[in-house]
FIDREN-468694 format. One record per residue: x negated, z negated, y of N, C-alpha, C in turn. Coordinates in steps of 0.1 Angstrom, whole numbers, padded with zeros to 4 digits, always signed. Layout:
N
XZYXZYXZY/...
//
This chain:
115
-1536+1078-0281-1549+1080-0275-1556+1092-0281/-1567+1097-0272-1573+1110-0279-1581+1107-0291/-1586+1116-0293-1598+1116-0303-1616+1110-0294/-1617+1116-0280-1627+1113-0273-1625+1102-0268/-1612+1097-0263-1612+1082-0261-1612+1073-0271/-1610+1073-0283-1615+1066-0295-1630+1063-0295/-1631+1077-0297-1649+1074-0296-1654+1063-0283/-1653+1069-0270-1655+1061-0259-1653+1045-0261/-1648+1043-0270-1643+1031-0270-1650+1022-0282/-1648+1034-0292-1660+1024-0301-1677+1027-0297/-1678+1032-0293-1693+1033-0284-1692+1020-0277/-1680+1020-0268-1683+1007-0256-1685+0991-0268/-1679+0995-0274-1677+0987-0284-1688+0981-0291/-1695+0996-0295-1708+0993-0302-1716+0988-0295/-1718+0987-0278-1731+0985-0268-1726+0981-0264/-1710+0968-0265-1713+0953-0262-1715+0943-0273/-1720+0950-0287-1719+0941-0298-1735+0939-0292/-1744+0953-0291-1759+0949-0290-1764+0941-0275/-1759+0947-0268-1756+0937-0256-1755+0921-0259/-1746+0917-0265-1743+0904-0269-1754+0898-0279/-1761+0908-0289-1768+0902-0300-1783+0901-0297/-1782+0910-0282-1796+0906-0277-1796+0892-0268/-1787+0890-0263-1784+0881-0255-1789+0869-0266/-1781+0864-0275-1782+0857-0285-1796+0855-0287/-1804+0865-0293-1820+0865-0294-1831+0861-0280/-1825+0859-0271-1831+0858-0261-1831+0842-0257/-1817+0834-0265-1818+0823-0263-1822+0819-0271/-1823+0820-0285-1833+0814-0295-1850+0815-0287/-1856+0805-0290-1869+0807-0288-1877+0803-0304/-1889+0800-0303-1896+0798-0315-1897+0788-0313/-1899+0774-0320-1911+0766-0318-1919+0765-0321/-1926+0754-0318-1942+0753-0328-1938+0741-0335/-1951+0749-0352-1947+0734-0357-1958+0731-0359/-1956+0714-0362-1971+0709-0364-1984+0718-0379/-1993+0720-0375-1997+0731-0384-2005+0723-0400/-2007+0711-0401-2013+0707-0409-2006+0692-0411/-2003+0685-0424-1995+0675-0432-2009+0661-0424/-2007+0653-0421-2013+0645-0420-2025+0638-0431/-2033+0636-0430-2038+0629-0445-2052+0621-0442/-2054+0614-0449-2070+0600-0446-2079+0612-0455/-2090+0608-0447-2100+0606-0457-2104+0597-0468/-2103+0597-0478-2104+0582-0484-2116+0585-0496/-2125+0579-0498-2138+0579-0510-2132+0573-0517/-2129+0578-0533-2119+0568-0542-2134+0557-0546/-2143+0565-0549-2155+0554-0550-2157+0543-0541/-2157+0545-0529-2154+0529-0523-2144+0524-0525/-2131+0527-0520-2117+0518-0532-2121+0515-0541/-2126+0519-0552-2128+0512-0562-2139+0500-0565/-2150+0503-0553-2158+0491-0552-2151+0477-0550/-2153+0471-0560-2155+0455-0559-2165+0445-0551/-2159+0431-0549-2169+0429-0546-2174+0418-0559/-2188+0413-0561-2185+0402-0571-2186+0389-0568/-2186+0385-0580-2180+0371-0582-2192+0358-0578/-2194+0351-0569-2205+0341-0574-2208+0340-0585/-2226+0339-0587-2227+0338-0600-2220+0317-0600/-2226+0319-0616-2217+0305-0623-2229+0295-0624/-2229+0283-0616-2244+0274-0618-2238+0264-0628/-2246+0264-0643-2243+0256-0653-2252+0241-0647/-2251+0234-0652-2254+0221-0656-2268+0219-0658/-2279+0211-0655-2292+0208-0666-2302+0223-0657/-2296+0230-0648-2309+0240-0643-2316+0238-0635/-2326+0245-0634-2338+0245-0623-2335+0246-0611/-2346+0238-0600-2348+0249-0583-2345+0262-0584/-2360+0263-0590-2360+0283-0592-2346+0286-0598/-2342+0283-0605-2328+0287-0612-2315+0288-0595/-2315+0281-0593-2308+0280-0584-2311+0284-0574/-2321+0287-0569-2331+0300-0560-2326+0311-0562/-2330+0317-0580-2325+0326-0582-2310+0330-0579/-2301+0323-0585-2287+0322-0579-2281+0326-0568/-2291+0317-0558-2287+0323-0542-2293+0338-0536/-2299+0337-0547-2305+0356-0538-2295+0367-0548/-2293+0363-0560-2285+0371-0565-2270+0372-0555/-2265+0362-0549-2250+0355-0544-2254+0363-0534/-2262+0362-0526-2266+0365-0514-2269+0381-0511/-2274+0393-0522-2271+0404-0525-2258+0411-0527/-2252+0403-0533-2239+0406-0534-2227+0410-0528/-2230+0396-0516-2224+0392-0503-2227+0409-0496/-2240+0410-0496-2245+0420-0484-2238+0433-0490/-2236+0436-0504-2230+0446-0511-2215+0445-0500/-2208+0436-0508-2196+0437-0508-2190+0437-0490/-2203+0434-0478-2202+0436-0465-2202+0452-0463/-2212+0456-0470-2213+0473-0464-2196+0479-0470/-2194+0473-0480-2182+0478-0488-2169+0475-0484/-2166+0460-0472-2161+0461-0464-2160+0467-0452/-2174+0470-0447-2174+0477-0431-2172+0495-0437/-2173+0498-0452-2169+0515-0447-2157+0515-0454/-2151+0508-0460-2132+0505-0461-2128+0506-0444/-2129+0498-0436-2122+0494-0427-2128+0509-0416/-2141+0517-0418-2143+0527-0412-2134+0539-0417/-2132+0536-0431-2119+0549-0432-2102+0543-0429/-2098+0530-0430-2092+0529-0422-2089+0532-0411/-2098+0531-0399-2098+0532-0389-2095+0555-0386/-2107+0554-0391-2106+0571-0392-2091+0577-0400/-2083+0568-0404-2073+0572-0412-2062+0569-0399/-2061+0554-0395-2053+0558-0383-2055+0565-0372/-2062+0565-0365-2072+0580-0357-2062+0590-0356/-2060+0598-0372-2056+0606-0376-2041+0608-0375/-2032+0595-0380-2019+0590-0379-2015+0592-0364/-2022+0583-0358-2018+0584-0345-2022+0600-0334/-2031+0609-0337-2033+0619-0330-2020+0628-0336/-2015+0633-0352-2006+0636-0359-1994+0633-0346/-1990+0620-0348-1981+0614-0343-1979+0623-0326/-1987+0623-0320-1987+0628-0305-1983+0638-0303/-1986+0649-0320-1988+0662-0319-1977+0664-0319/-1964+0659-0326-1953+0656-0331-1948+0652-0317/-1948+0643-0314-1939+0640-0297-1942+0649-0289/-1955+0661-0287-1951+0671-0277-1941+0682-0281/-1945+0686-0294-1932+0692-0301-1920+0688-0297/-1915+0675-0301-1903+0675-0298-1898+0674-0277/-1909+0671-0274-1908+0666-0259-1909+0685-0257/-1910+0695-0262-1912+0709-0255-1896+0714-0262/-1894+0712-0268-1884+0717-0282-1869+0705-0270/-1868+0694-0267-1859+0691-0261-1859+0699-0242/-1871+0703-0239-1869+0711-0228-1861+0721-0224/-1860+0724-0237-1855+0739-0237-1841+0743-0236/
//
């Protein structure tokens, strides 16, 4: 073979390697990915709220003693309700979060299987 058909040929050669490697890039596409890690909001101060204990009625005490008792019991109660209803408000706001995450994730894969 000549010298110019050599060349001719590794040219053809060379412009079906890029031919092919654009091809290749054309079938890759990008996806998307979910752009932020899921996470709660969580107050560690309210986790760590308690609620407390009934107080303790001894033996040998008063009405008023026992008056007193019940409004102390009865404060507490009301404590330990607000301390239940904003637990169960970050729960809720925490799954909210799970489940919108979650969706974000199934159209991904529902666009990413289209392809």
């Amino acid at each position: 073979m000549s010298a110019g058909g050599e060349g001719r040929l590794r040219r053809g050669a060379g412009a079906a390697a890029v031919v092919a490697a654009l091809g290749l890039l054309q079938a890759c596409s990008t996806v998307p990915v979910a752009v932020k890690p899921v996470g709660c909001k969580v107050d560690d101060a309210t986790l760590a709220l308690r609620c407390e204990a009934p107080q303790p009625v001894a033996d040998g005490i008063t009405y008023g003693d026992v008056l007193s008792i019940g409004r102390l019991d009865r404060k507490a109660l009301l404590q330990c309700q607000q301390h239940l209803l904003a637990a169960l408000a970050m729960l809720g706001e925490c799954r909210s979060t799970v489940e919108a995450y979650g969706k974000e994730i199934d159209k991904i894969n529902q666009a990413t299987a289209q392809r």
